[in-house]
TIRO-2110 file (N, C-alpha, C; in Angstrom, 1 decimal):
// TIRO-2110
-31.1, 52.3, -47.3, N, 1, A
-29.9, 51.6, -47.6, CA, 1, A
-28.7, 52.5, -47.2, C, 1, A
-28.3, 51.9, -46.4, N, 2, A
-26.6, 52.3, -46.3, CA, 2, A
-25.4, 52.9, -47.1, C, 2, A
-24.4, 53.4, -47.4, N, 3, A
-23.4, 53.5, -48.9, CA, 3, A
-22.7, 52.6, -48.6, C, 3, A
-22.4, 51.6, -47.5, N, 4, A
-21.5, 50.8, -47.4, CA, 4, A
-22.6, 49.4, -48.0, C, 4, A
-23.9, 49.1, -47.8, N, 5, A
-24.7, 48.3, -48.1, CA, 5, A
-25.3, 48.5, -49.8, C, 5, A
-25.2, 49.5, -50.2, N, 6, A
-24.9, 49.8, -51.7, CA, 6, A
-23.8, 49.4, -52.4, C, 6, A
-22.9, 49.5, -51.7, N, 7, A
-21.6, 48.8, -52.3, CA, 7, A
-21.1, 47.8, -52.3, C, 7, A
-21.6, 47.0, -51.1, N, 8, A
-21.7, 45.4, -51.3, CA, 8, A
-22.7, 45.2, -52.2, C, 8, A
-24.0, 45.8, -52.4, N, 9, A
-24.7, 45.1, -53.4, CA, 9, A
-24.5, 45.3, -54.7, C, 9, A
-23.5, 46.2, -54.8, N, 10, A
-23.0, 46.0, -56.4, CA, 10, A
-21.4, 45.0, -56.2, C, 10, A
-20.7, 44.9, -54.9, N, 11, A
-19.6, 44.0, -54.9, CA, 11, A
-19.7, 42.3, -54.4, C, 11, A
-19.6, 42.6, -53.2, N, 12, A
-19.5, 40.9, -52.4, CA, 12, A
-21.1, 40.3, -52.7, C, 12, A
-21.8, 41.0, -52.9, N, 13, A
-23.5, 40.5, -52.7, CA, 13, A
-23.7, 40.0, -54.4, C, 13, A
-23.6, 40.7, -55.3, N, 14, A
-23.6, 40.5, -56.7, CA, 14, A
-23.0, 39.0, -56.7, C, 14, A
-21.5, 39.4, -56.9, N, 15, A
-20.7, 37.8, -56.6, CA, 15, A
-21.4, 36.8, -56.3, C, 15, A
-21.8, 36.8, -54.9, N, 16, A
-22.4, 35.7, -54.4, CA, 16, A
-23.5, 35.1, -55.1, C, 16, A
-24.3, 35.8, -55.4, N, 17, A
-25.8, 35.9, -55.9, CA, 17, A
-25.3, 35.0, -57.3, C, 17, A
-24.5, 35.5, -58.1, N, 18, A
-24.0, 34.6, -59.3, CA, 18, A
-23.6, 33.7, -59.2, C, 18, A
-22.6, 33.4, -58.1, N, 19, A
-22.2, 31.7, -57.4, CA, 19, A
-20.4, 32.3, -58.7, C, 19, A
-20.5, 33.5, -58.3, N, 20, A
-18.8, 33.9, -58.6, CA, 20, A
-17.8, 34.6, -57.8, C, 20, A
-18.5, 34.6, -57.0, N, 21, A
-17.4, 34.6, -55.3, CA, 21, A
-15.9, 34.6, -55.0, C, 21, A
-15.5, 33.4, -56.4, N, 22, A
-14.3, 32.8, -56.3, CA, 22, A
-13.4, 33.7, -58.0, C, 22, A
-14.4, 34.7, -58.7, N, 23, A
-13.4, 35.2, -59.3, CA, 23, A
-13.5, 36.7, -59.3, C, 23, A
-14.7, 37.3, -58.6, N, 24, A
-15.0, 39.3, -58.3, CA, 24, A
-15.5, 39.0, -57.2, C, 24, A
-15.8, 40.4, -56.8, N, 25, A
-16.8, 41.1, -55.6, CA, 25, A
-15.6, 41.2, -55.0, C, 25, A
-14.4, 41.1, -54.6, N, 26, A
-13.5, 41.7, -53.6, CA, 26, A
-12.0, 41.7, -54.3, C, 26, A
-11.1, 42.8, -53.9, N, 27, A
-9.9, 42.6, -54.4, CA, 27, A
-9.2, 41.7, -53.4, C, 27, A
-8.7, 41.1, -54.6, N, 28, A
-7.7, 39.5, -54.1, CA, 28, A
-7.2, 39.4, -55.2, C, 28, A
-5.8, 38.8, -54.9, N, 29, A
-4.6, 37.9, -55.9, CA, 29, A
-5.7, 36.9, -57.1, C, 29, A
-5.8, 37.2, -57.8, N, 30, A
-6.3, 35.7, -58.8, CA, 30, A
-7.8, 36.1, -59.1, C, 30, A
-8.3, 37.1, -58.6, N, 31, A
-9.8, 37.7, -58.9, CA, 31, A
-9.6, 38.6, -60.1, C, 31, A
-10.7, 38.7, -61.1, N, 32, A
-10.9, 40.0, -62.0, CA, 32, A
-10.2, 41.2, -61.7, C, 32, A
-9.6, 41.9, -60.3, N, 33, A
-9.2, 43.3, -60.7, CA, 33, A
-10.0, 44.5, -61.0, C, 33, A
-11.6, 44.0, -61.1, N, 34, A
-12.3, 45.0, -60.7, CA, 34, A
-12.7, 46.7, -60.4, C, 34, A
-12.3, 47.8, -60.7, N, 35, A
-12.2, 48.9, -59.3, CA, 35, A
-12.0, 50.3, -60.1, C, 35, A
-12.7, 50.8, -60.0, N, 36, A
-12.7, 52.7, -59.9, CA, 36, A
-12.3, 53.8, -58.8, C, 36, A
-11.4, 54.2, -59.0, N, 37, A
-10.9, 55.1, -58.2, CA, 37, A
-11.2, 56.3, -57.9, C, 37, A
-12.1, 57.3, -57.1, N, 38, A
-12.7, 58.3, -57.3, CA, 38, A
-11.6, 59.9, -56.5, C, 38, A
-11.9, 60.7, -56.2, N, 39, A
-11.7, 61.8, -55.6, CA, 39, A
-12.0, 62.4, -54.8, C, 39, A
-13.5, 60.9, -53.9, N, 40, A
-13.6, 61.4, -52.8, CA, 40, A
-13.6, 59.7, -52.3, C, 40, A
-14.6, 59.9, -50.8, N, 41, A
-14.9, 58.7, -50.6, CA, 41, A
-16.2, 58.5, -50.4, C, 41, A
-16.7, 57.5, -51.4, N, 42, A
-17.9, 57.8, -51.5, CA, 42, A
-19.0, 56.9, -50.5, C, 42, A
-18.4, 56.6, -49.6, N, 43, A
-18.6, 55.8, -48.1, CA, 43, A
-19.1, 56.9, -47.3, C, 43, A
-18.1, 57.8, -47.0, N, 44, A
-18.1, 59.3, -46.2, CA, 44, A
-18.6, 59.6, -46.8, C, 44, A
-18.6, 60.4, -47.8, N, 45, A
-19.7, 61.3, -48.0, CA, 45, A
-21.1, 61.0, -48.5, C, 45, A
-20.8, 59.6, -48.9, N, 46, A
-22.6, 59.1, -49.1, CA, 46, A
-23.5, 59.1, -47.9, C, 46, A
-22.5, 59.1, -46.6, N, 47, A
-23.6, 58.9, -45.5, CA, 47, A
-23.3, 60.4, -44.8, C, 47, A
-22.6, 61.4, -45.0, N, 48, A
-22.6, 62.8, -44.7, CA, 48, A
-23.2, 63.7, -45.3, C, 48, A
-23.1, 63.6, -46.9, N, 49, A
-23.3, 64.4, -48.0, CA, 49, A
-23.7, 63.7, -49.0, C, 49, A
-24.9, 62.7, -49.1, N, 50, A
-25.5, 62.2, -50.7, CA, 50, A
-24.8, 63.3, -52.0, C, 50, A
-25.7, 64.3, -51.7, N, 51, A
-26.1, 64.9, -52.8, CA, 51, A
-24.7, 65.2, -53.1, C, 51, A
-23.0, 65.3, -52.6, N, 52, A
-21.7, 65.5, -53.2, CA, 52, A
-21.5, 64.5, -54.3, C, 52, A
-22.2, 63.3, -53.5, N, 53, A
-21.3, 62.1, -54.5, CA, 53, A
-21.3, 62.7, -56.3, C, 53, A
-22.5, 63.5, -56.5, N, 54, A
-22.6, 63.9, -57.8, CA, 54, A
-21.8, 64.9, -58.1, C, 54, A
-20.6, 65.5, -57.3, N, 55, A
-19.6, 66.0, -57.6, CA, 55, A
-18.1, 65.6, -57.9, C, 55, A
-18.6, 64.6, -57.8, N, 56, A
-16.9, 63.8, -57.7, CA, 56, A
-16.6, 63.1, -58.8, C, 56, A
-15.6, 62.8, -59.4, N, 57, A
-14.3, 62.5, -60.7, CA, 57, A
-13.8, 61.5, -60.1, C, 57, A
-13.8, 61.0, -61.5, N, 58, A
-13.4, 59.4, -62.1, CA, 58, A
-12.0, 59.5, -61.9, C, 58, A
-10.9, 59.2, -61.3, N, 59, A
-9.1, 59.2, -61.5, CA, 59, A
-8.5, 57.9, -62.5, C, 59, A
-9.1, 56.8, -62.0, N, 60, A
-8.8, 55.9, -62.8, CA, 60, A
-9.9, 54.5, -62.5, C, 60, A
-10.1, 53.5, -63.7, N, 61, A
-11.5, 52.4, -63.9, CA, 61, A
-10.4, 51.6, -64.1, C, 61, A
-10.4, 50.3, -63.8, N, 62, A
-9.5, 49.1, -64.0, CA, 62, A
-11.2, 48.0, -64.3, C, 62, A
-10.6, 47.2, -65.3, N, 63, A
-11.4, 46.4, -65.7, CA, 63, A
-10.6, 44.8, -66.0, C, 63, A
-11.0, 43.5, -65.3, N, 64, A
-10.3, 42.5, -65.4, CA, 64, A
-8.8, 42.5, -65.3, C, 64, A
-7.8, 43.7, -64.5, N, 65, A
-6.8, 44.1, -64.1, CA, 65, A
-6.2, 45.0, -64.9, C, 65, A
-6.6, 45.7, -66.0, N, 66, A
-6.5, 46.1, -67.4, CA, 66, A
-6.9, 48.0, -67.4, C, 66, A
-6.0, 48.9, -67.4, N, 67, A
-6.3, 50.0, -67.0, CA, 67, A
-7.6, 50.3, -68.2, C, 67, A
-8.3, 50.6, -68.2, N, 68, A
-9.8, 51.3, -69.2, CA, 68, A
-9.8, 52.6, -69.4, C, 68, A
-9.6, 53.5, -68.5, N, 69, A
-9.7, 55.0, -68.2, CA, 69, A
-8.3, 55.1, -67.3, C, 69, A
-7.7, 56.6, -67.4, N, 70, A
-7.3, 57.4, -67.0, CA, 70, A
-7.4, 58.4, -67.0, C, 70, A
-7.6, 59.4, -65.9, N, 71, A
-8.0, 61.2, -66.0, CA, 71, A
-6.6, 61.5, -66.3, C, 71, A
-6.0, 62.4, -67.2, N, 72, A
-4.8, 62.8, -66.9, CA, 72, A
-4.4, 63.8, -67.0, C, 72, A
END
């Protein structure tokens, strides 16, 4: 599996699968809000460097548009 195919299957693919398409899986106006902000990217380095991803920090978690976490 891919890190771009891992992250659909926790985003756009989950959504779909629940028949909730129309309120998560992607950021959009009028959706959940969703989203974790990290300190790297875990696209690049999931397909350069796996084993970094286990290096990298949380900056900020948004949950239903609603901040949850902040590093500060």
């Amino acid at each position: 599996m891919t890190p771009e195919e891992a992250l659909r299957a926790y985003t756009t693919w989950t959504a779909f699968a629940s028949a909730r398409e129309d309120l998560t899986g992607t950021l959009e106006e009028g959706k959940w809000a969703d989203i974790t902000v990290m300190n790297l990217d875990p696209l690049n380095v999931g397909l350069m460097n796996p084993g970094q991803l286990l290096d990298g920090s949380i900056y900020l978690t948004v949950v239903n548009g609603k901040v949850v976490y902040k590093d500060v």
